[in-house]
N, C-alpha and C positions, 0 to 999 in steps of 0.2 A: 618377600617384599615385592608388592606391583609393582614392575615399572611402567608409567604413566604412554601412550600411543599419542603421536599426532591426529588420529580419530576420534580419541576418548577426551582430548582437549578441545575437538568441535563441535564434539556433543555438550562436554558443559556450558561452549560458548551459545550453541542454538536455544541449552533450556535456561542461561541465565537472559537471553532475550525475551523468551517468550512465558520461562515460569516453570514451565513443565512441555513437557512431549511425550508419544507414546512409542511401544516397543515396534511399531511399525515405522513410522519415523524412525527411528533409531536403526532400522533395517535399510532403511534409505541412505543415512548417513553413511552405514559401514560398508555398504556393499555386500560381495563376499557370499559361499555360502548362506545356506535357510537356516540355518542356526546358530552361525558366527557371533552374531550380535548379539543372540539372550545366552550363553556362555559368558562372553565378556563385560556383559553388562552383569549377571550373577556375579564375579569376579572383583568387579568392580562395588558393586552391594558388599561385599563379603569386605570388601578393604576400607569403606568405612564413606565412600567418594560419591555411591548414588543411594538415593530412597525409591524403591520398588512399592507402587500400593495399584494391585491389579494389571491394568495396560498401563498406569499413569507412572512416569520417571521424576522426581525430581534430585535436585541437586541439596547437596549437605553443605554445612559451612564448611568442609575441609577441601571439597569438590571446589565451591564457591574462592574461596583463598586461593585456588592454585589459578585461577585465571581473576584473580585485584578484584572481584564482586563479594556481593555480600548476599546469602542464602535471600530467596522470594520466599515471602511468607503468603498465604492465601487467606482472607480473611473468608472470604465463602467459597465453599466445594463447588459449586454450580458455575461458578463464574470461571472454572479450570477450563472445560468446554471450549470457550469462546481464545483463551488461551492456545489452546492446539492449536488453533485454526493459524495463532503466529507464528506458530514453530511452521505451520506447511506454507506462511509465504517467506518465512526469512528461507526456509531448506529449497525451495522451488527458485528464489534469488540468490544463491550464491554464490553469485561474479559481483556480489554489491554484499556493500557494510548495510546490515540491518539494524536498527539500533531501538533500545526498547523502551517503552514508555518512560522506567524509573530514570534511563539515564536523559531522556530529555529534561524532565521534569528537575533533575539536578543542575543541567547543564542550565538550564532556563530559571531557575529558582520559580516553578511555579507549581502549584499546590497537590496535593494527590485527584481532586474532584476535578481531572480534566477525561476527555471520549477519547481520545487519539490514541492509538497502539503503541504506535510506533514512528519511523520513518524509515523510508530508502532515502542511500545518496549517491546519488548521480551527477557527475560535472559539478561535484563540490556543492549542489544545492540538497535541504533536508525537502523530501517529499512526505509531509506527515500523512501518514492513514487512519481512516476508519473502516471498522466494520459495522454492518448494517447487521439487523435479525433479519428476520423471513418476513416481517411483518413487525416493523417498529411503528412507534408509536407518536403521534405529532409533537407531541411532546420531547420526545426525545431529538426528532430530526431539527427543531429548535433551538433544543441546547448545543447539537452541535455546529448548527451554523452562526449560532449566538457566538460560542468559541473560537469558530474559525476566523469569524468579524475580529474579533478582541486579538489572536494571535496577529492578524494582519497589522493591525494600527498599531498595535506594539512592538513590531516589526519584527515579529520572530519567526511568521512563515507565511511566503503565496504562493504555496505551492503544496498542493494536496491531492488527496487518492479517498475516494471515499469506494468503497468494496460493495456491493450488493448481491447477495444472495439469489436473489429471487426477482423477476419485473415488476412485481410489486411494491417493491421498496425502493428498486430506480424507480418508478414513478412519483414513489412518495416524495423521494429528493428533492426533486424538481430540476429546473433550469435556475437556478442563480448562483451568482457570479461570489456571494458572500466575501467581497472585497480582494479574492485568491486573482492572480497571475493567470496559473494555472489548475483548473479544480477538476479533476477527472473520474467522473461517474460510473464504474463499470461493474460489470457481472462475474462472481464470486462462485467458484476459485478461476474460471478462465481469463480474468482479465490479470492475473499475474502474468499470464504467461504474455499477455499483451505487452504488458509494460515490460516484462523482460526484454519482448522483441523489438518492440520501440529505443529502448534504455541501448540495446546491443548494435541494432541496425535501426540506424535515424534516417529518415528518409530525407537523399539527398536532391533539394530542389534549386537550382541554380539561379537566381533571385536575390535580390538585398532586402534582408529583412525589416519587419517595419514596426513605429511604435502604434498602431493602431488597435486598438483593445479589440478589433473582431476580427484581425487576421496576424499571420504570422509573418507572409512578406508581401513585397509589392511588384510590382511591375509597372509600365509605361500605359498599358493596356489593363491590367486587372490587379484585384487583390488575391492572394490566394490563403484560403485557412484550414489550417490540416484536423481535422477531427476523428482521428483514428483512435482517439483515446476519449472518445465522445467529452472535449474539454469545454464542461458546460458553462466557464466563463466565457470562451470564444462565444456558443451559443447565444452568451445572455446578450452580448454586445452586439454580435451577427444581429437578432430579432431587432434592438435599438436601430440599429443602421439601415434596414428595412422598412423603417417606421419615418425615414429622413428623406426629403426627396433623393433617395438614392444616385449615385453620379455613377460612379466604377464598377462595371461588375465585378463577382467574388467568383473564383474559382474555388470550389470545395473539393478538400480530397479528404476520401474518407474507405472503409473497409467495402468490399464486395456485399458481405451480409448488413450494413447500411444503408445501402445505396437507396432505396424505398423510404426507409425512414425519411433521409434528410431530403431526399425529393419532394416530400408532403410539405416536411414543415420548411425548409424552405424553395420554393417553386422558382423565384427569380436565380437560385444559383447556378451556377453549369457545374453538373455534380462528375467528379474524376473518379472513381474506384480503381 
């Protein structure tokens, strides 16, 4: 009889987030040894708790049972792919509850034909994500800001992560604000670690925060709005505010390898890195 590890229980929890993961992930999870993992994962096949097909792991309904989930089924192999890619942000997040699409979509009663992964939660808020391709298509960067619109007035989320692979696909993005709080644009897989080090160390700025939709606090003397997470709702609203006879100036703080960026597009800021 296996008896069941507190590792083998966070493997099931990672691939009933994301679906599946691979035996390199699963090397991450265990630590240990350069073989530790595919032993115990054979072990685990062998006892009836994982499905092995190539690098791909998933989980059985008996696996599935021992942490309250119910087996993912895949309706297309191709779409497993895109899958990994959850398991390497929930495993690169795990100082945060990741939670996976089925269980939003339960939690929310809303239909399976939604873009969103997942989310992180942070300070008790759901930060939904998306992942972008290499090169999506308008169509699709549509539907999901069509989505993101509809989640927000339905008051189920303003607060999102959309992931970008490639500068081409942040570009496709754009700047809009799609009615989110907070909507944050970045590049894929580095802006995990972004958000981790935001999520972990928040940058402390000693100011009383403000409700102004283009910045984050105020001062006597200026506004100040942190885009370290290139929050391209700040963005959409910063360009509006720029477009008004402007009164206050805005103190921008944003990353070293930004600093150029937001210097172009915006010239009246005083840019902080």
């Amino acid at each position: 009889h296996l008896q069941l590890k507190e590792k083998d229980i966070e493997l099931f929890e990672l691939i009933s987030t994301s679906g599946v993961c691979t035996l390199e992930q699963a090397r991450q999870l265990y630590g240990g040894n350069e073989w530790y993992h595919y032993k115990r994962i054979q072990r685990l096949e062998k006892a009836g708790y994982l499905i092995k097909r190539g690098s791909h792991i998933e989980l059985t309904t008996r696996s599935a049972e021992v942490i309250g989930e119910t087996r993912y089924r895949f309706r297309h192999e191709e779409s497993k792919e895109k899958h990994i890619e959850i398991a390497n942000i929930a495993l690169q997040l795990k100082d945060f509850e990741v939670l996976s699409n089925r269980d939003l979509r339960q939690e929310y009663g809303l239909n399976r034909k939604t873009h969103f992964k997942g989310a992180i939660v942070h300070n008790n808020l759901y930060y939904f994500f998306y992942l972008l391709d290499d090169n999506p298509t308008s169509q699709y960067i549509t539907r999901i800001k069509t989505e993101l619109k509809t989640l927000a007035s339905s008051g189920i989320v303003r607060h999102s992560i959309i992931f970008a692979p490639t500068p081409t696909a942040m570009a496709k993005f754009g700047v809009e604000d799609c009615k989110q709080d907070e909507l944050f644009v970045l590049p894929y897989p580095s802006g995990v670690t972004l958000i981790s080090n935001h999520f972990n160390h928040p940058i402390d700025i000693d100011a009383p925060k403000t409700t102004r939709p283009f910045a984050d606090y105020e001062t006597e003397e200026y506004y100040i709005t942190v885009l370290t997470l290139n929050n391209v709702a700040r963005r959409h609203a910063l360009s509006a505010y720029y477009q008004t006879p402007a009164k206050k100036p805005v103190l921008l703080i944003c990353l070293e390898s930004q600093k150029s960026f937001f210097t172009q597009q915006y010239s009246l800021a005083y840019i902080y890195a």
